[in-house]
C-alpha positions in Angstrom: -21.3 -17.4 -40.0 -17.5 -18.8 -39.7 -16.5 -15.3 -38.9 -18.8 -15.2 -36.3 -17.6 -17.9 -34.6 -14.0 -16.4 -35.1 -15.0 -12.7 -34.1 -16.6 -14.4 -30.6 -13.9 -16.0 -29.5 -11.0 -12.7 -30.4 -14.1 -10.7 -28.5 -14.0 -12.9 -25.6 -10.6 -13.2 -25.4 -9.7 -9.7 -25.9 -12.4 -9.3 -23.0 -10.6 -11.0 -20.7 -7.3 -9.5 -21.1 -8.5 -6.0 -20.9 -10.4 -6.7 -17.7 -7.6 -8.1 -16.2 -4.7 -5.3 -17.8 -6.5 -1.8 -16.3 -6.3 -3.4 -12.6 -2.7 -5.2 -12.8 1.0 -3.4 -13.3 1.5 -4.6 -16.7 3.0 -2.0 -19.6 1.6 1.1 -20.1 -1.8 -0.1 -17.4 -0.8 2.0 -14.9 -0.1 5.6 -16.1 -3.4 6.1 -17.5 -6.7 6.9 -15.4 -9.1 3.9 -16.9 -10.0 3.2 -13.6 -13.8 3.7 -14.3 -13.8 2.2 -17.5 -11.7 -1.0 -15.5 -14.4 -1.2 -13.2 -17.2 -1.1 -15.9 -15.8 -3.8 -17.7 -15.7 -5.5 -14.3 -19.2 -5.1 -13.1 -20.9 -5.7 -17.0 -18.0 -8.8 -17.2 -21.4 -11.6 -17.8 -23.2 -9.6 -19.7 -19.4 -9.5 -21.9 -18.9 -13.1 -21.8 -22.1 -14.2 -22.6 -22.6 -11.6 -25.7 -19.2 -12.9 -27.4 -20.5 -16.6 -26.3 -23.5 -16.3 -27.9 -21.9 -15.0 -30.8 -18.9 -18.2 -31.2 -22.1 -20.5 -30.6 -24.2 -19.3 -32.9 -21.5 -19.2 -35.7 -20.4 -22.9 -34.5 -22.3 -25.1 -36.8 -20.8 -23.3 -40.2 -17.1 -22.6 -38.0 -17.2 -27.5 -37.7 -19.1 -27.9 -40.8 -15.4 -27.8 -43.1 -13.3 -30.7 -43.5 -11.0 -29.9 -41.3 -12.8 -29.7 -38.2 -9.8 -29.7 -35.9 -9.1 -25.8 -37.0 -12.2 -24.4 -35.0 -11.0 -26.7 -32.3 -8.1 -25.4 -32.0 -8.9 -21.7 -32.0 -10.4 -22.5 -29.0 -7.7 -23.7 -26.8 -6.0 -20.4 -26.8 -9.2 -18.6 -25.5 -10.0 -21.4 -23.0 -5.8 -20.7 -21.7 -6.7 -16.8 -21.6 -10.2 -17.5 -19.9 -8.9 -19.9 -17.0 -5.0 -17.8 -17.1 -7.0 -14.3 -16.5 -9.6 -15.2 -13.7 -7.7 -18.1 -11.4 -3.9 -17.4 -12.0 -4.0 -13.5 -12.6 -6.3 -12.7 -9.7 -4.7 -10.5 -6.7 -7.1 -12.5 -4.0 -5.7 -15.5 -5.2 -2.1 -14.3 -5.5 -1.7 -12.9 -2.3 -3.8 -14.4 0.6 -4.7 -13.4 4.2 -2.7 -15.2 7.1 -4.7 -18.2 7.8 -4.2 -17.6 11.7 -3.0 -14.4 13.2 -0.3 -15.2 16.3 1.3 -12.5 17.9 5.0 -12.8 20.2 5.8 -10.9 23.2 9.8 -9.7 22.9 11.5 -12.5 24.4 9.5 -14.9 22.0 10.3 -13.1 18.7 12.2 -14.9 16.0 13.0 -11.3 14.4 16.4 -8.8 15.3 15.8 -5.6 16.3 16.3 -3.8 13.1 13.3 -5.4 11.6 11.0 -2.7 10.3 7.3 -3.2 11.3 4.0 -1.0 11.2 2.9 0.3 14.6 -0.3 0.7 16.1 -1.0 1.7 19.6 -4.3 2.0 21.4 -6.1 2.5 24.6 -2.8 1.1 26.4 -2.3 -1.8 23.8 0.5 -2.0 21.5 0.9 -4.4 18.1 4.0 -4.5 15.4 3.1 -5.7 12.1 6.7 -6.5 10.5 6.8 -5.1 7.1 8.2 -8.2 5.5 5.1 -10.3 6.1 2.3 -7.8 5.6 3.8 -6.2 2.1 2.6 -10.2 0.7 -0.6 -10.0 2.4 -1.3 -7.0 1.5 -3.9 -6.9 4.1 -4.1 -8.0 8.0 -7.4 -8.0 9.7 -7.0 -8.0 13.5 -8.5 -6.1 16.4 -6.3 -4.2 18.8 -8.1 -3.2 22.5 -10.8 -4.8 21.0 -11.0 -2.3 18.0 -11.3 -3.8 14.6 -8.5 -2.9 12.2 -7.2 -3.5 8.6 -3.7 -3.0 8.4 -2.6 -2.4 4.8 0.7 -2.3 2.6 1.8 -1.7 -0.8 5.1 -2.6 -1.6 5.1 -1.0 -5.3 4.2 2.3 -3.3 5.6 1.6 0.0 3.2 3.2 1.7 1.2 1.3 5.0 -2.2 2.2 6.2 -4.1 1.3 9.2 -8.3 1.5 8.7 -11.0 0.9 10.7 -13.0 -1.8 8.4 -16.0 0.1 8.4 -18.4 1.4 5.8 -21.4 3.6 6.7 -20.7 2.7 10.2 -21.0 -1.0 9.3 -18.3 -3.9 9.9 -17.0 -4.5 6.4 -15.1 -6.9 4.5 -12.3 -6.7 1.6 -10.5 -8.1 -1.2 -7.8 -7.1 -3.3 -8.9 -6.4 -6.4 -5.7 -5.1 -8.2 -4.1 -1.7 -8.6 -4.7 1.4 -9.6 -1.9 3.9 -10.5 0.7 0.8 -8.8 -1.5 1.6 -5.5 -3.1 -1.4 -4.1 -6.8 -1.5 -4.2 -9.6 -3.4 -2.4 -13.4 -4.0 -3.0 -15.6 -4.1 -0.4 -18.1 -6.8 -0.1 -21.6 -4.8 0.4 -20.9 -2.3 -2.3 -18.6 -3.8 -4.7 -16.8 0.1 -4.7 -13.3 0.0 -5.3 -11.2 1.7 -2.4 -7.3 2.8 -2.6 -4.9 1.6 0.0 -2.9 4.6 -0.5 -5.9 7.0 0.6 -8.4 5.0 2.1 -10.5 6.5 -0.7 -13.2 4.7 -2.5 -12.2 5.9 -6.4 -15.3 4.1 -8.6 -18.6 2.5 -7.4 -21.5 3.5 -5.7 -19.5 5.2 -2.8 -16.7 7.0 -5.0 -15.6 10.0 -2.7 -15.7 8.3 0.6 -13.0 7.9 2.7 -12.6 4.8 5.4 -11.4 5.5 9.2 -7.7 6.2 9.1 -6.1 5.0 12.1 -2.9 5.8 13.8 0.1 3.7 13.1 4.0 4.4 12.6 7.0 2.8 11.0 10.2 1.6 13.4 12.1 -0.9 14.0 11.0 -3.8 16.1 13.9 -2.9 18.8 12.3 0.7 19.0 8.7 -0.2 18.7 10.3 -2.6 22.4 11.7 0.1 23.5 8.4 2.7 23.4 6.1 -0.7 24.0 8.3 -2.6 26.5 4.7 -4.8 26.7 4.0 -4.9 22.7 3.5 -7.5 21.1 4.9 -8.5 17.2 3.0 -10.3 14.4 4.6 -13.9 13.9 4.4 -15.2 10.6 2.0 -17.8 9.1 4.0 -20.9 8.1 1.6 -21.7 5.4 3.3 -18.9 3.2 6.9 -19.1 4.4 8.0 -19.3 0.3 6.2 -15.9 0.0 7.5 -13.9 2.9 10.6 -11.9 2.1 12.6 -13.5 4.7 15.8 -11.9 5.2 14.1 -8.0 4.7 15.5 -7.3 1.1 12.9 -5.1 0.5 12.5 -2.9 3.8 16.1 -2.6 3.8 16.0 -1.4 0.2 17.8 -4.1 -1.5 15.2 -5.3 -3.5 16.2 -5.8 -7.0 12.8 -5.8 -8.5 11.9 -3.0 -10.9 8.2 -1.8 -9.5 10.0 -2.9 -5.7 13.9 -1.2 -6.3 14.8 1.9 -3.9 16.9 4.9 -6.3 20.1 5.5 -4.9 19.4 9.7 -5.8 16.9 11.7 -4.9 13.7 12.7 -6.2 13.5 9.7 -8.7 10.4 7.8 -8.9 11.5 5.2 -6.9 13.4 7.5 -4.2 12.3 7.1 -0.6 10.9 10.3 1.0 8.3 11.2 3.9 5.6 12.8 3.6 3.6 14.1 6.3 0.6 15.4 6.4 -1.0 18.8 8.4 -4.7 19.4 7.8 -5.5 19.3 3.8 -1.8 20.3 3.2 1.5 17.6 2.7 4.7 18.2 2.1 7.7 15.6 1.2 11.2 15.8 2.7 13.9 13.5 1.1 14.9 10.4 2.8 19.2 10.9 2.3 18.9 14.8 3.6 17.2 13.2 6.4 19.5 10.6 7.2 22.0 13.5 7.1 20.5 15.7 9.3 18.4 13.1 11.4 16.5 16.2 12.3 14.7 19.3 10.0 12.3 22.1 11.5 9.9 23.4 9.2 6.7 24.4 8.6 3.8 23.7 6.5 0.5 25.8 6.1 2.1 28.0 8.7 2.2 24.9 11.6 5.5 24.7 12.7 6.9 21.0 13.0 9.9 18.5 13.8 10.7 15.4 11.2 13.1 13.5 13.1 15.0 10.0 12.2 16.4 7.3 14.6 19.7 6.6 14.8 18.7 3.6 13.7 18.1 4.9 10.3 14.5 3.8 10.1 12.4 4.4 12.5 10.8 8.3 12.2 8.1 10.6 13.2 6.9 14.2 12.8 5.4 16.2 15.7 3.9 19.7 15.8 6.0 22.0 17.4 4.3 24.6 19.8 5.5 27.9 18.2 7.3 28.1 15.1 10.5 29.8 18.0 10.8 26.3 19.1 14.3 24.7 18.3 14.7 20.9 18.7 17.9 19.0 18.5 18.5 14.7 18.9 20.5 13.1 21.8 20.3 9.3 22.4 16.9 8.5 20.3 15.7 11.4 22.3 14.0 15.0 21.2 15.3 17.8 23.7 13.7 21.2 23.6 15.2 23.5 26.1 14.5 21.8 29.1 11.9 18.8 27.5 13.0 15.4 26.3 10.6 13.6 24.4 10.8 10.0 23.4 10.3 9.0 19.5 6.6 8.7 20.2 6.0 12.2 21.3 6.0 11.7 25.1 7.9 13.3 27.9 7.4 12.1 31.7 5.6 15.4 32.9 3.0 14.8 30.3 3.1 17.3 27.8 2.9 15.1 24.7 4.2 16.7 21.7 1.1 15.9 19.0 2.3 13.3 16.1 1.5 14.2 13.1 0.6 11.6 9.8 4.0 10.9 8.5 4.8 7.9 5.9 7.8 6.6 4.4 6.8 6.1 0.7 8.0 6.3 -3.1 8.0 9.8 -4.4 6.1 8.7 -7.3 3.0 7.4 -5.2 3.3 10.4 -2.8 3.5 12.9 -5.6 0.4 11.0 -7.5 -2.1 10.7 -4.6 -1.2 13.9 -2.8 -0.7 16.0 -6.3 -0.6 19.9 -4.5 2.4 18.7 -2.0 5.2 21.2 -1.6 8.6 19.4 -1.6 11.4 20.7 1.3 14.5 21.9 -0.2 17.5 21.1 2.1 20.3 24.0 2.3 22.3 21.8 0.1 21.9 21.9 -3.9 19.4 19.9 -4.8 20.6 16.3 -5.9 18.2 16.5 -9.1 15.9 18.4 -10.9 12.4 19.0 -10.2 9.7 17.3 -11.0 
């Protein structure tokens, strides 16, 4: 009966570890698709813990029955460490928290500069930033904007940010961050329990795996462009509480982050290279982030739609619009897009009206575009390639 004291307390143990290692980037966690098995461990986790309990208690009067009592004793604080270690220090809703209030500045209040980069969203004649060094800790923002509820989301091992209506079924819904999946952040909702990617808006495992939350609009710029489309907007201040956590003087949006799942590659098409990906109907395509810096502007199409990627001369502030015939030629003068007689501001618009449509466009990692749009075509430049394919 020793050995069953011993064999529950390596069971529980082990338990805990592997509950936490399928949802969190450790080694070798992330490339694999255990998701399902992740969240099975996760839903069964007391029917787990009290198994391997019953097992160390039952086996506990022969384990303290030797002479040396303080040996049983002792093989318990290591599993006691893992226990309290893997469900209060290694849990992503404890590691990363909500803003505990959400204040926003007009543009002569703001304690950013103007090449801050920050998630837009515009709607029904409102207009909010969401700076991208405050919400890649959060993780999550829940606000409302024109009185719509929304979720603004970010992943900084992916670099990808979402906007979602918080809505399931046509209910108002709640979420935590649960952990990861494939380095993607992912969130549970509260009615379900189903596990939903940030990347996708996709529940993956749970009772609603296949369904897809709300996307809403939104756009990366910088906050002096996001002024100058929004001369009214307003610009998410950040929440003392978690000044320590905030990355303060933009390391990472600049792409100076040092950080191995966080770095940027200097050359393209590397797993951690910067591209955009846009998206046209059920088809995406990625174009590289330097031959767009280049170029600040590349026609193409995809699925036979013709479009326009265009950059700021800022350097980070983009957007892709459909073009009306594929006979359309665009060029860039002062932040502006001209078309034969049209200028059209980074947003799309043009005074007379005749909006050009925006189309979804992200800045992201290649290696989370690539995973969670797997069919994308990648645009070759006139120029060699910088590397080889993928």
């Amino acid at each position: 009966m020793k050995k069953v004291f011993y064999l529950g307390l390596l069971g529980l143990a082990l338990y805990e570890i592997c509950k936490v290692y399928f949802i969190m980037p450790m080694p070798g966690s992330q490339q694999q698709n255990t998701i399902d098995l992740a969240y099975f461990l996760h839903v069964h986790r007391w029917w787990f813990r009290i198994a391997f309990a019953l097992m160390s208690i039952g086996g506990s009067f022969s384990a303290f029955s030797v002479k040396r009592k303080w040996l049983p004793a002792l093989a318990m604080v290591p599993v006691l460490m893992i226990i309290y270690f893997f469900n209060f220090e290694m849990i992503a809703d404890h590691m990363f928290l909500q803003p505990s209030v959400l204040t926003f500045s007009q543009k002569s209040e703001t304690i950013l500069n103007d090449s801050s980069v920050v998630l837009t969203v515009a709607h029904a004649g409102e207009a909010k930033a969401y700076p991208v060094r405050y919400i890649l800790y959060h993780h999550q923002v829940r606000d409302t904007i024109a009185g719509k509820p929304i979720m603004v989301t970010y992943c900084n091992v992916c670099r990808t940010g979402r906007v979602y209506e918080p809505s399931v079924n046509g209910k108002p819904e709640h979420f935590r961050l649960v952990g990861m999946d494939h380095f993607n952040a992912m969130f549970e909702d509260d009615e379900t329990k189903s596990w939903w990617l940030q990347a996708t808006g996709q529940a993956i495992t749970g009772p609603l795996k296949g369904t897809s939350l709300t996307e809403v609009e939104s756009f990366q710029s910088t906050l002096g462009k996001f002024f100058a489309l929004h001369p009214f907007g307003k610009v998410m201040r950040p929440d003392t509480i978690f000044s320590h956590s905030y990355d303060s003087i933009g390391r990472y949006e600049k792409g100076r982050s040092k950080g191995k799942l966080t770095r940027k590659d200097s050359l393209s098409w590397k797993d951690k290279s910067w591209v955009v990906g846009v998206q046209v109907g059920n088809s995406t395509k990625a174009y590289d982030w330097i031959d767009l810096t280049t170029s600040r502007i590349i026609l193409d199409e995809i699925s036979n739609t013709p479009i326009v990627v265009v950059l700021s001369d800022d350097g980070q502030t983009f957007g892709a619009f459909q073009r009306n015939s594929a006979t359309d030629t665009f060029s860039v003068s002062n932040d502006s897009l001209v078309s034969e007689a049209n200028h059209y501001d980074l947003a799309g618009r043009n005074k007379s009206g005749n909006h050009l449509k925006r189309l979804k466009a992200y800045q992201e990692f290649w290696h989370s575009w690539r995973t969670f749009h797997p069919t994308t075509e990648r645009y070759q430049a006139s120029a060699p390639p910088r590397s080889a394919q993928f």
